[in-house]
C-alpha angles and dihedrals in degrees: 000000000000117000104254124157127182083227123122109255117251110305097244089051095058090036100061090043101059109357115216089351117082138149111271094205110095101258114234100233141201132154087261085055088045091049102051089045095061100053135132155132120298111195094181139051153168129286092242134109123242122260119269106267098029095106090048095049093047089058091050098050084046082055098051090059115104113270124203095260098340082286082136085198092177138108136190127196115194112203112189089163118116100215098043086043089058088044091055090040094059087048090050092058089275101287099175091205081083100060092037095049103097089219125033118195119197114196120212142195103221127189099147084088084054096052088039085064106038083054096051089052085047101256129125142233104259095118090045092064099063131093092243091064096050085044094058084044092056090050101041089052085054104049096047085048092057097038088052088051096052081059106054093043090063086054089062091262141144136224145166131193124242111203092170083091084091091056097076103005090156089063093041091049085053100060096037094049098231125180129227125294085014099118126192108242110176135332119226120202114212131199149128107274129253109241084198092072115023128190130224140222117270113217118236129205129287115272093242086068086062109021121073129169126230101332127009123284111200091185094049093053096039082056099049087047093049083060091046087057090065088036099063094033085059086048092046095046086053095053090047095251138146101271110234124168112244098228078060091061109050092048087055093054094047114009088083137023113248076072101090087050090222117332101100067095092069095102099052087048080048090059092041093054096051108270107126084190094209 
């Protein structure tokens, strides 16, 4: 049997993942559970390969993720070399962790497999045109990469996601060789930690900002947001950072559209790269 107690998790656990806010309800924990609270992003790491096999396991564990029908429309490209990695890094908006990061992995919604094989039984493309097919692609591709990350943290391993894939994916597309209707989704960086310059654990919002029971409560998530303002602000001043609101945030980000720096442009690259998006 796995080991699973009723018991709250350990108080600083709880503590940096939702500060002063969290769930009053007795948690049910494992390691897995432990594992997957303390998460978070690790920028920096050291200078070591990974051991023979990582790569090979982390595929595995992205395999064993749900996929839409068993249609298994995703892809992922790992780039270890140097040169290719600095390339990647200057069309991600030169975030040096990806050229640091001894292994890069570059998901990838791929439905280019799916039309290779309709073609070979005779059929045609017409399903893989539509936005419903990108869309199970998107979220197979998810699903594998976090899976992938819940295994190699619980190697003892770091990651951050690199969602600057999106700012340039033709380019991207280019040095990696991809095929039509195959799109760039994310990057992931992947190392051993350095101990010299740990991360923390970034609070996330109450649950009643995300769980709602039985039908949806704006109030009760606008409340629960308005107490994750304070909350963030408490974890940025700790890590000596400029103190921003969260709700702030998030309207700069959406609210207008310089936001998206650049990738109100993705449908078009969408279009270039083969997906009609009926």
């Amino acid at each position: 049997m796995p080991d699973l107690t009723m018991a709250p998790p350990p108080e600083g656990l709880l503590r940096e993942r939702y500060g002063d806010h969290a769930p009053a309800a007795p948690l049910r924990l494992n390691e897995t559970i432990r594992t997957l609270l303390g998460h978070r992003s690790v920028r920096r790491y050291l200078d070591e390969p990974l051991a023979p096999g990582t790569l090979e396991t982390l595929v595995a564990a992205a395999q064993s993720a749900s996929t839409s029908s068993n249609l298994q429309v995703w892809t992922v490209v790992a780039v270890e070399e140097p040169d290719r990695k600095a390339r990647l890094a200057a069309l991600v908006g030169d975030q040096k962790h990806v050229v640091q990061a001894p292994l890069f992995l570059v998901w990838l919604a791929d439905l280019a497999r799916a039309e290779r094989l309709s073609a070979q039984a005779g059929g045609g493309r017409e399903g893989i045109d539509y936005v419903e097919s990108f869309l199970v692609a998107v979220v197979d591709a998810t699903l594998a990469a976090q899976s992938a990350v819940a295994a190699l943290e619980s190697l003892g391993l770091g990651s951050v996601y690199i969602g600057g894939i999106r700012n340039h994916p033709q380019a991207v597309a280019a040095e990696l060789g991809l095929p039509p209707r195959v799109m760039p989704l994310f990057g992931l960086c992947v190392g051993k930690p350095d101990p010299e310059r740990p991360t923390s654990v970034k609070p996330r919002l109450p649950q009643e900002a995300v769980l709602h029971r039985e039908t949806y409560d704006p109030a009760q998530a606008d409340e629960a947001v308005a107490r994750y303002d304070v909350t963030l602000s408490g974890f940025q001043r700790a890590q000596g950072m400029a103190e921003v609101a969260w709700s702030k945030i998030v309207a700069d980000r959406l609210g207008v559209l310089k936001g998206l720096n650049g990738r109100e442009r993705l449908r078009a690259a969408l279009e270039s790269l083969g997906f009609e998006l009926r």
